[in-house]
C-alpha positions as a Markdown table, in Angstrom:
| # | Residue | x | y | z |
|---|---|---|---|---|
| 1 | Unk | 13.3 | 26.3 | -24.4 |
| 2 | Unk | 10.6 | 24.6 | -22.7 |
| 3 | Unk | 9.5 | 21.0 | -24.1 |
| 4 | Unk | 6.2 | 20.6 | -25.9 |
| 5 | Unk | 4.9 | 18.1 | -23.4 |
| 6 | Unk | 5.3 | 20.7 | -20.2 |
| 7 | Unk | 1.4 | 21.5 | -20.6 |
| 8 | Unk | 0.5 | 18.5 | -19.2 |
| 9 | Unk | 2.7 | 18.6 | -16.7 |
| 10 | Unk | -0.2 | 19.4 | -13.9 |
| 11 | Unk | -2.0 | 16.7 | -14.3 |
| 12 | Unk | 1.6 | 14.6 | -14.2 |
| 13 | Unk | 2.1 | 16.3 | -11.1 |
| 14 | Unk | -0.7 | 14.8 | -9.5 |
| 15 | Unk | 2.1 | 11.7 | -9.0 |
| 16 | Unk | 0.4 | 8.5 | -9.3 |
| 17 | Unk | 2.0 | 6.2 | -7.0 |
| 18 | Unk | 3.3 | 8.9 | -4.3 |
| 19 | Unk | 1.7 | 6.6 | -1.6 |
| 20 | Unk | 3.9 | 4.0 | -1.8 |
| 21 | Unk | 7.2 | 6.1 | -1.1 |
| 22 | Unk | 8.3 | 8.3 | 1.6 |
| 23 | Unk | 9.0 | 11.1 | -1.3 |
| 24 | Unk | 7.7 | 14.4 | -2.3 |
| 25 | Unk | 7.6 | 13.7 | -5.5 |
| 26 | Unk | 6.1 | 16.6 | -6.8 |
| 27 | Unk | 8.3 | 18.6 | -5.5 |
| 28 | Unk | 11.1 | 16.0 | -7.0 |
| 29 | Unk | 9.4 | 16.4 | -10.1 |
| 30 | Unk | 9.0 | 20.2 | -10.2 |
| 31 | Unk | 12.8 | 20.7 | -9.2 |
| 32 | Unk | 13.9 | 18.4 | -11.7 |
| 33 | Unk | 11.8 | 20.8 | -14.7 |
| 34 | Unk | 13.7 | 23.7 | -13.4 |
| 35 | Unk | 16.8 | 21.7 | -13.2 |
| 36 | Unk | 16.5 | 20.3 | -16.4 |
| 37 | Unk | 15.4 | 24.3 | -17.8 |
| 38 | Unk | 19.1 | 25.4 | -16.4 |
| 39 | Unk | 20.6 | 22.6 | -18.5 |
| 40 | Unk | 18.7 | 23.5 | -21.5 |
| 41 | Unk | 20.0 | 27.0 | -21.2 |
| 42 | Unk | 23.6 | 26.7 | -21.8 |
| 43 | Unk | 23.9 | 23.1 | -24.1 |
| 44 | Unk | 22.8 | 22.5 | -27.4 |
| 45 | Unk | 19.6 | 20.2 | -27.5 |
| 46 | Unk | 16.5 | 18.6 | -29.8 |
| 47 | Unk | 13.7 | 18.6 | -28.2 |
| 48 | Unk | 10.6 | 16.0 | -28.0 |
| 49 | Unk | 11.8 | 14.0 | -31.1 |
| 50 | Unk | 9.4 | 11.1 | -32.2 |
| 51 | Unk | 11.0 | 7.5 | -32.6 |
| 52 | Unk | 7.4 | 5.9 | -32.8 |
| 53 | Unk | 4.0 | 6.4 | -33.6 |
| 54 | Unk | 2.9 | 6.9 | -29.8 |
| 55 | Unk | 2.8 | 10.2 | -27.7 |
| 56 | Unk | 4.8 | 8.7 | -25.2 |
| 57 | Unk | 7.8 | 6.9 | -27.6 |
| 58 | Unk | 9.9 | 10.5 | -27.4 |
| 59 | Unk | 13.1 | 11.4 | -26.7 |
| 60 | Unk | 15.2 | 14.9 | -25.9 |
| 61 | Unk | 18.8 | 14.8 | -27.6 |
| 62 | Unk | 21.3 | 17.0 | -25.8 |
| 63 | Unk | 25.3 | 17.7 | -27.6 |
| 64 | Unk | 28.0 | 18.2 | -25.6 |
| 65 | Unk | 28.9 | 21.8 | -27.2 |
| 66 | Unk | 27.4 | 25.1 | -25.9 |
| 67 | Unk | 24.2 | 26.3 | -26.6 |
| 68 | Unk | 24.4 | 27.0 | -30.2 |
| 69 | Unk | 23.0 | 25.1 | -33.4 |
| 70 | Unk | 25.0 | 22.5 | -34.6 |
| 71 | Unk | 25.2 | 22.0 | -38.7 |
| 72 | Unk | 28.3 | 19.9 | -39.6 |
| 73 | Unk | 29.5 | 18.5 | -36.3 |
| 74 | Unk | 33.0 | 18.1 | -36.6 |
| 75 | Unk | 33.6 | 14.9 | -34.4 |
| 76 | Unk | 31.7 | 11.6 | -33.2 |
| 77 | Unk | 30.5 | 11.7 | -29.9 |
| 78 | Unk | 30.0 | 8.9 | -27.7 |
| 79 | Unk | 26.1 | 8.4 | -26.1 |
| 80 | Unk | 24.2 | 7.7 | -22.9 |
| 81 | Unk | 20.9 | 7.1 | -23.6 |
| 82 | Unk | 18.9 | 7.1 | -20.1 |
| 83 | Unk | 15.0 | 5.8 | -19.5 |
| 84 | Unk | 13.3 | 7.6 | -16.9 |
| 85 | Unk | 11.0 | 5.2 | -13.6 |
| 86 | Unk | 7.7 | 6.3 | -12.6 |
| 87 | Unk | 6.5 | 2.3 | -12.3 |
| 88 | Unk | 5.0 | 2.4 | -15.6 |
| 89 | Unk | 2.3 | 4.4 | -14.8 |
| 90 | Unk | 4.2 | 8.3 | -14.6 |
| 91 | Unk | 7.3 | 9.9 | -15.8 |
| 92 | Unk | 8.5 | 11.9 | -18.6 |
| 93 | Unk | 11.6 | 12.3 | -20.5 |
| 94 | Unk | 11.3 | 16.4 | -20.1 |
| 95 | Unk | 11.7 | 15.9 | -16.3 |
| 96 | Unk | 15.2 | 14.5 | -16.7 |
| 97 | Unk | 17.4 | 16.8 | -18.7 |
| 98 | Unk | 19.3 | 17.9 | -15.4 |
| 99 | Unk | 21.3 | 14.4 | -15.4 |
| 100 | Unk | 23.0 | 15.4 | -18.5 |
| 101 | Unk | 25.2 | 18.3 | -17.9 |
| 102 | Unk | 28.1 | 16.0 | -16.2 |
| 103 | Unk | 28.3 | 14.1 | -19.1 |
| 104 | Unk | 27.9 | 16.8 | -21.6 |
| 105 | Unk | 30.9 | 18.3 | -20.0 |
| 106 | Unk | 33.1 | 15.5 | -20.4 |
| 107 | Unk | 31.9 | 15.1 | -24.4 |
| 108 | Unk | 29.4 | 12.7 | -24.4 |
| 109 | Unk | 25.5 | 13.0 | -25.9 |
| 110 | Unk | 23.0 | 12.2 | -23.5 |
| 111 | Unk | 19.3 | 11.1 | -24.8 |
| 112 | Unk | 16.5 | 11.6 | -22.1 |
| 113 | Unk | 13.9 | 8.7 | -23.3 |
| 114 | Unk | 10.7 | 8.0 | -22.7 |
| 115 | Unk | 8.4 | 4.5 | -23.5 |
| 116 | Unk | 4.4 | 3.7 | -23.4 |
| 117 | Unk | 2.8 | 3.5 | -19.6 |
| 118 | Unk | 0.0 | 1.7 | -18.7 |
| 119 | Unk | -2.6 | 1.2 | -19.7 |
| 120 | Unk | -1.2 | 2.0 | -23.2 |
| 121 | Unk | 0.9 | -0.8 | -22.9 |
| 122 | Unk | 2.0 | -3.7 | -20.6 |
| 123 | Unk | 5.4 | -5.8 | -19.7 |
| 124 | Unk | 6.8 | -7.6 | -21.4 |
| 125 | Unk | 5.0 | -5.2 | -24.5 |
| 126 | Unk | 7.1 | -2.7 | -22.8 |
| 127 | Unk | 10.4 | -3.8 | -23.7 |
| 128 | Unk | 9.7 | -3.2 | -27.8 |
| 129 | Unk | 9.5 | 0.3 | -27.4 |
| 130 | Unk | 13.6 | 0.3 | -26.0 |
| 131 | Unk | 14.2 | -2.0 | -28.6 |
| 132 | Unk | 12.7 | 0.2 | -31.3 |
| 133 | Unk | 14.6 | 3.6 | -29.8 |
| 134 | Unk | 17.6 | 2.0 | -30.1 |
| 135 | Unk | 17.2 | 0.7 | -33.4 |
| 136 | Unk | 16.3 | 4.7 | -34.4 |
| 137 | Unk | 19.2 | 5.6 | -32.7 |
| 138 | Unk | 21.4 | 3.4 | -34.8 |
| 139 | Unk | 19.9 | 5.0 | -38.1 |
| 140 | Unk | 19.4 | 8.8 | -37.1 |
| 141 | Unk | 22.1 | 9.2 | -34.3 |
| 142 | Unk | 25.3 | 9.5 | -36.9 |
| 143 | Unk | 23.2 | 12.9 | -38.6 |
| 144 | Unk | 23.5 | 14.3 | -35.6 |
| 145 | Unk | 27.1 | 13.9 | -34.7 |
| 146 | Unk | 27.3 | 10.5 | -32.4 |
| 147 | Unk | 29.1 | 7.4 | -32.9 |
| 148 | Unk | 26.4 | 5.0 | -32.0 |
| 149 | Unk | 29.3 | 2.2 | -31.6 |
| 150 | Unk | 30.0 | 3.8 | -28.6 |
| 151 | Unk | 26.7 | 3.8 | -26.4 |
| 152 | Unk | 25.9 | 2.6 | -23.5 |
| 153 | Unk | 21.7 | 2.5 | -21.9 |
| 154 | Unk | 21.3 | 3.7 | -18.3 |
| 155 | Unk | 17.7 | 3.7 | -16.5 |
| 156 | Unk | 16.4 | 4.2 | -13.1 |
| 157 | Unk | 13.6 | 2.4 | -11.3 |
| 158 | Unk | 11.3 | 1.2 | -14.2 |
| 159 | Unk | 13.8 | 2.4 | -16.3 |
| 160 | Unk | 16.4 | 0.0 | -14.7 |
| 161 | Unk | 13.8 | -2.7 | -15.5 |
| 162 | Unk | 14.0 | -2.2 | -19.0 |
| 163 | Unk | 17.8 | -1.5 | -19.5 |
| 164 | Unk | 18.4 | -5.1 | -17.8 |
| 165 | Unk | 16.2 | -6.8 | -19.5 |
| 166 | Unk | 17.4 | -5.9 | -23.2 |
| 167 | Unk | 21.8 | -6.3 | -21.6 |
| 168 | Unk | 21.0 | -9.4 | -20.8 |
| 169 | Unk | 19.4 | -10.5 | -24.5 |
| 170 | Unk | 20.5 | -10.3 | -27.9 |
| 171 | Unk | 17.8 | -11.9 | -29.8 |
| 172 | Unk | 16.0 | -8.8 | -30.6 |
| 173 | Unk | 18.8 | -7.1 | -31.9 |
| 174 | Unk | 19.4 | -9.7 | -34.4 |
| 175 | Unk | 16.1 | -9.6 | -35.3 |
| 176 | Unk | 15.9 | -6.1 | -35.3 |
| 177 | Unk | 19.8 | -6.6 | -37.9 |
| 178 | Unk | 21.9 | -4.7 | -34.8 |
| 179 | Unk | 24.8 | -4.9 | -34.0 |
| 180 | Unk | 24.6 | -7.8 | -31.3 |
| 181 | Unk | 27.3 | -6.0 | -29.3 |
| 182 | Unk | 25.3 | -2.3 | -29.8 |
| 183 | Unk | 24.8 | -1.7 | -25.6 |
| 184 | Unk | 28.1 | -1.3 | -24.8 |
| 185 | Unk | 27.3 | -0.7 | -20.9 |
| 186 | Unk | 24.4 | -0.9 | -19.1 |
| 187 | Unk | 23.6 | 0.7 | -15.7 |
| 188 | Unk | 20.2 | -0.1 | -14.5 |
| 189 | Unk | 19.6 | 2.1 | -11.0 |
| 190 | Unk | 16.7 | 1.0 | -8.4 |
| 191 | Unk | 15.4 | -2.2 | -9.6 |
| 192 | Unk | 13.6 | -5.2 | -9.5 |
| 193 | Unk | 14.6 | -8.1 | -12.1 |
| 194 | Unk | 12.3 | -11.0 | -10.9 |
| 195 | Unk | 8.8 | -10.9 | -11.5 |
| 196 | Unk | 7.7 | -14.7 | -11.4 |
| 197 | Unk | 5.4 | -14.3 | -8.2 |
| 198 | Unk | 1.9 | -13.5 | -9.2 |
| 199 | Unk | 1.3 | -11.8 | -6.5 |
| 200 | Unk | 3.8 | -8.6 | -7.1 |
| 201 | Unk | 3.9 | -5.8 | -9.2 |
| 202 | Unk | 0.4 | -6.9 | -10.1 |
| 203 | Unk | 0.2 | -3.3 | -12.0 |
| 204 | Unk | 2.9 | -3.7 | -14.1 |
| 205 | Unk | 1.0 | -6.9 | -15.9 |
| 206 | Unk | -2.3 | -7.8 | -17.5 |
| 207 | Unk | -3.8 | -11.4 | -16.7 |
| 208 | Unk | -2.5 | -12.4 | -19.7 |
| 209 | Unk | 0.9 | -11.5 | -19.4 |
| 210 | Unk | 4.0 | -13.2 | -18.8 |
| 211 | Unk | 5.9 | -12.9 | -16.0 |
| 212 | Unk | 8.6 | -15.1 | -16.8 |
| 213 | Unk | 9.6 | -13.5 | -20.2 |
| 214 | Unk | 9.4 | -9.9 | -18.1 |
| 215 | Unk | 12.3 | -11.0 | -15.9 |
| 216 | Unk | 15.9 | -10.3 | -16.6 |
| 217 | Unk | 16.8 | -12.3 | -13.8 |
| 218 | Unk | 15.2 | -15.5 | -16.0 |
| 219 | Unk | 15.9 | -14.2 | -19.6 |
| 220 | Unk | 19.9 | -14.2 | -19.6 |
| 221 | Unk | 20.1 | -15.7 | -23.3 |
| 222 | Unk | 22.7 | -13.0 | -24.8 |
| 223 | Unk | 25.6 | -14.3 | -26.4 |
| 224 | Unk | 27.6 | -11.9 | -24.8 |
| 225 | Unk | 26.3 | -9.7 | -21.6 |
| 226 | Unk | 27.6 | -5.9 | -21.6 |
| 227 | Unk | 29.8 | -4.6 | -18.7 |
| 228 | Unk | 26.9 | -4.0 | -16.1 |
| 229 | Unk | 27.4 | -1.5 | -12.9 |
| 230 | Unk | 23.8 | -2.6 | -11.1 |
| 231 | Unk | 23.3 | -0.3 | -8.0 |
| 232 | Unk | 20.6 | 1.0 | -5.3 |
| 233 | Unk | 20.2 | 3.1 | -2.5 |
| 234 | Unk | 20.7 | 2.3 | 1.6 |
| 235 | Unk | 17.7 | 3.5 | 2.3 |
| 236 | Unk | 15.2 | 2.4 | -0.3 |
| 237 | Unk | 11.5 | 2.2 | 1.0 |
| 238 | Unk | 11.6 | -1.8 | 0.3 |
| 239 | Unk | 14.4 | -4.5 | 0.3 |
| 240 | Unk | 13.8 | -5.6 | -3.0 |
| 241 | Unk | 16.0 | -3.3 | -4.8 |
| 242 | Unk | 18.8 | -4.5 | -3.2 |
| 243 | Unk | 18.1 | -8.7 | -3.2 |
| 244 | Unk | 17.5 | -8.0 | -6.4 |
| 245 | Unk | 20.5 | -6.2 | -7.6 |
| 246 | Unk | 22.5 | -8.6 | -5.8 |
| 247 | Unk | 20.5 | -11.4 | -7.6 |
| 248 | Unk | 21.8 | -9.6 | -10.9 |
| 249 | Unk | 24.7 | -8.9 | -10.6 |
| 250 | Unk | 25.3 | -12.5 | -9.3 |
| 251 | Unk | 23.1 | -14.3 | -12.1 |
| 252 | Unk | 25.6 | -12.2 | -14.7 |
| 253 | Unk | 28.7 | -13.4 | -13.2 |
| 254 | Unk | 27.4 | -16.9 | -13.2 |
| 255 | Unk | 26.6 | -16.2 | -16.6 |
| 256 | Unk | 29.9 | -15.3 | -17.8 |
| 257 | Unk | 29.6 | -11.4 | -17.6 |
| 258 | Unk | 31.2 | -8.4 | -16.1 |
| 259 | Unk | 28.8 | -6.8 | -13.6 |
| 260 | Unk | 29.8 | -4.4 | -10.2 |
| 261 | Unk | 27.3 | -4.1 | -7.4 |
| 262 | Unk | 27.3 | -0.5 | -6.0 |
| 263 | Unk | 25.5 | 0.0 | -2.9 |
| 264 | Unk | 24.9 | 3.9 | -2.8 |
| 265 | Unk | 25.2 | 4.7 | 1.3 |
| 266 | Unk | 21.9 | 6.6 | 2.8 |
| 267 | Unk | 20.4 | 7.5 | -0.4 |
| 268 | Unk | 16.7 | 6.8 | -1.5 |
| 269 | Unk | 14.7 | 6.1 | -4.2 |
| 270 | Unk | 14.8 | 9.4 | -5.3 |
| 271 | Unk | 18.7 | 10.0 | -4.6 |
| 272 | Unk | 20.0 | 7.3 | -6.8 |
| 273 | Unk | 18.4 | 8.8 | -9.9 |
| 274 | Unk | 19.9 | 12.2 | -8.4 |
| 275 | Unk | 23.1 | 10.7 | -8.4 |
| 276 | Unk | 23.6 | 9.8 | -11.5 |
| 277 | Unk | 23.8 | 13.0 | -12.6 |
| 278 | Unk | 26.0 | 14.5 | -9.6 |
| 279 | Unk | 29.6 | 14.5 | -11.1 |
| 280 | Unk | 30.5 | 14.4 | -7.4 |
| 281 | Unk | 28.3 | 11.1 | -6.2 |
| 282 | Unk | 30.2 | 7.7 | -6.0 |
| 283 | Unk | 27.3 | 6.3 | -8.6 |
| 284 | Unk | 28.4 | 8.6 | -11.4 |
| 285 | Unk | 32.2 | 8.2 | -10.6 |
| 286 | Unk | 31.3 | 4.6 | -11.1 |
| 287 | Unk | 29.6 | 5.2 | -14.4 |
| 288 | Unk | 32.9 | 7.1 | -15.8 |
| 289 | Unk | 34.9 | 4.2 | -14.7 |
| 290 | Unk | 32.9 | 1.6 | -16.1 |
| 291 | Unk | 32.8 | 3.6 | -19.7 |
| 292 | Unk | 36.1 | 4.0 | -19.6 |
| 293 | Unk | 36.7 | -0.1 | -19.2 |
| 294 | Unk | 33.9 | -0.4 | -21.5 |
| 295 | Unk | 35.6 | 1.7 | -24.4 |
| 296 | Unk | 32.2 | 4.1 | -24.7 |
| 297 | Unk | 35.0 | 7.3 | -23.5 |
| 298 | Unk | 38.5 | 7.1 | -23.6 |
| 299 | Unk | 40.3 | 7.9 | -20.4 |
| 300 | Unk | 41.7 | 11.2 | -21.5 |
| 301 | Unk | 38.6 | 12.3 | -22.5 |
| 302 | Unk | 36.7 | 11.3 | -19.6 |
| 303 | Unk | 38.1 | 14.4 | -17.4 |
| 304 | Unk | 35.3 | 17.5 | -17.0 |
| 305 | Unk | 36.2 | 19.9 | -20.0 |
C-alpha cells in the first residue's frame, strides 16, 4: 500500500542538493519507492504514523511476520530504528522501506523515521525530534509487539549525524525519564561529526546556532557510550566522511567505549545506505555482528528465517 506522503513525491524528486554528488539521485530515489513498494507487499507494516505535531516527525513500522494484520502478537521483537540523510534539506522515510526486509527476515522490527528539514528547523533543534521518536517509541512500541529494551538507532548521511550525536549523550534521556542505557547500538553511516568551523555546512545552521553543541565529536558526555560500528564508503565524493569516522570512532575509544571503524571498499555515498540493507554487503554483516555482541538479537536468532 502506497504511503500517504507519495503525492509529493515530484516535487521531492526535484533533489535539492544533486549538485554536490556525482549521483542520480532521482533515479536513487525512484528505485528506492519501488524497492520499498516490493517490501511492503509481502511484510506486515503501519504506515506514516505521527510521533509529533509536525508533517515531517513520521515514521513507517514494519513486523517481521508476513503480510497479514497483526492483533495479539505473540512474542517481543527486537527493533532497528533507522533515520534517513538528504542533508537536512530532502528525504523521506517512505523512500526507505527497502532496507528492512533483511532484518525482517531474521525477526527484528525495523522503523523507517523521518525528522524536521530546514527551514522548519535547524541543528542542533534537530536533534529533539530523535529524542522525541524515541521516547514515543518507548511508550507505543510494546502495543505493537517490540521489546523496546532491545533497540538499537541506525542512520545514514544526515541521519548518521543525528544517531551519533544522541549515542554519545545521555542527558536527554534522563530528562526525557529513559532508560539511560535505551540505544543499545548505534550505526551512524556517511558522516560528518565536527561542525566547529564556520565556514562548513553553513546550511545545516542559522547565524545563531551552535556549532559546538551540534558536534558529536565535542558532546561525548554519556555515562556510558553504546557499542558503535561507524562506517563510510571508498569512494565518497569528499574526504570528510572518512576523517571523520575515524575521528569518532577514535574519540569513543578514548572515551571509554566500544566502537568498529568499517571502511566499505569502492562504495559511494549512495552505496553505503544501499548496503545496509543488502544481507550480502560486509556493512550489514557487520550490523548482525555487532547486535549480536550488543544483545539487541541473540545469535540463534540472528540466522535469515
Amino acid at each position: 500500500m502506497p504511503s500517504p506522503r507519495r503525492a509529493n513525491f515530484d516535487a521531492f524528486y526535484t533533489c535539492q542538493h544533486a549538485d554536490q554528488f556525482r549521483i542520480d539521485w532521482r533515479g536513487f530515489y525512484q528505485r528506492s519507492e519501488v524497492r520499498t513498494d516490493d517490501v511492503r507487499s509481502r511484510w506486515a507494516h503501519a504506515l506514516d504514523i505521527a510521533y509529533g505535531p509536525s508533517e515531517r516527525q513520521r515514521l513507517d513500522l514494519y513486523l517481521p511476520v508476513f503480510n497479514r494484520p497483526v492483533s495479539s502478537p505473540s512474542t517481543a521483537w527486537p527493533v532497528l530504528v533507522f533515520l534517513h540523510g538528504g542533508g537536512f534539506r530532502e528525504g523521506d522515510p517512505a523512500l526507505y522501506g527497502y532496507l528492512a526486509e533483511p532484518f525482517l527476515s531474521r525477526g527484528i522490527a525495523f522503523i523507517s523515521a523521518g525528522y524536521r528539514l530546514t527551514p522548519e528547523a535547524y541543528l542542533p533543534e534537530t536533534f529533539g525530534d530523535i529524542e522525541a521518536l524515541l521516547a514515543w517509541c518507548v511508550t507505543h512500541l510494546p502495543d505493537r509487539g517490540i521489546d523496546t529494551t532491545r533497540l538499537a538507532l541506525a542512520g545514514h548521511s544526515a541521519g548518521a549525524i543525528l544517531t551519533a550525536h544522541l549515542a554519545v549523550r545521555s542527558n536527554w534521556l534522563v530528562e526525557r525519564s529513559l532508560p539511560t542505557d535505551l540505544i543499545k547500538a548505534a550505526i551512524p553511516i556517511s558522516g560528518i561529526y565536527d561542525f566547529t568551523n564556520p565556514d562548513q555546512r553553513r546550511e545545516f545552521f542559522t547565524d545563531a546556532s551552535d556549532r559546538v553543541a551540534s558536534s558529536p565529536l565535542r558532546r561525548l558526555e554519556a555515562a556510558t557510550i553504546p557499542p558503535m560500528l561507524v562506517a563510510y564508503g571508498s569512494d565518497e565524493d569528499r574526504p570528510t566522511y572518512g576523517i571523520d569516522s575515524r575521528l569518532l570512532v577514535d574519540a569513543v575509544r578514548a572515551y571509554g567505549g566500544r566502537a568498529e571503524l568499517h571502511e566499505l571498499e569502492g562504495m559511494t555515498h549512495k552505496d553505503t545506505v544501499d548496503a545496509l540493507g543488502d544481507a550480502s554487503s560486509p556493512l550489514f554483516e557487520s550490523a548482525m555482528r555487532l547486535l549480536v555482541s550488543a544483545g539487541v538479537v541473540r545469535a540463534e536468532a540472528a540466522v535469515q528465517r
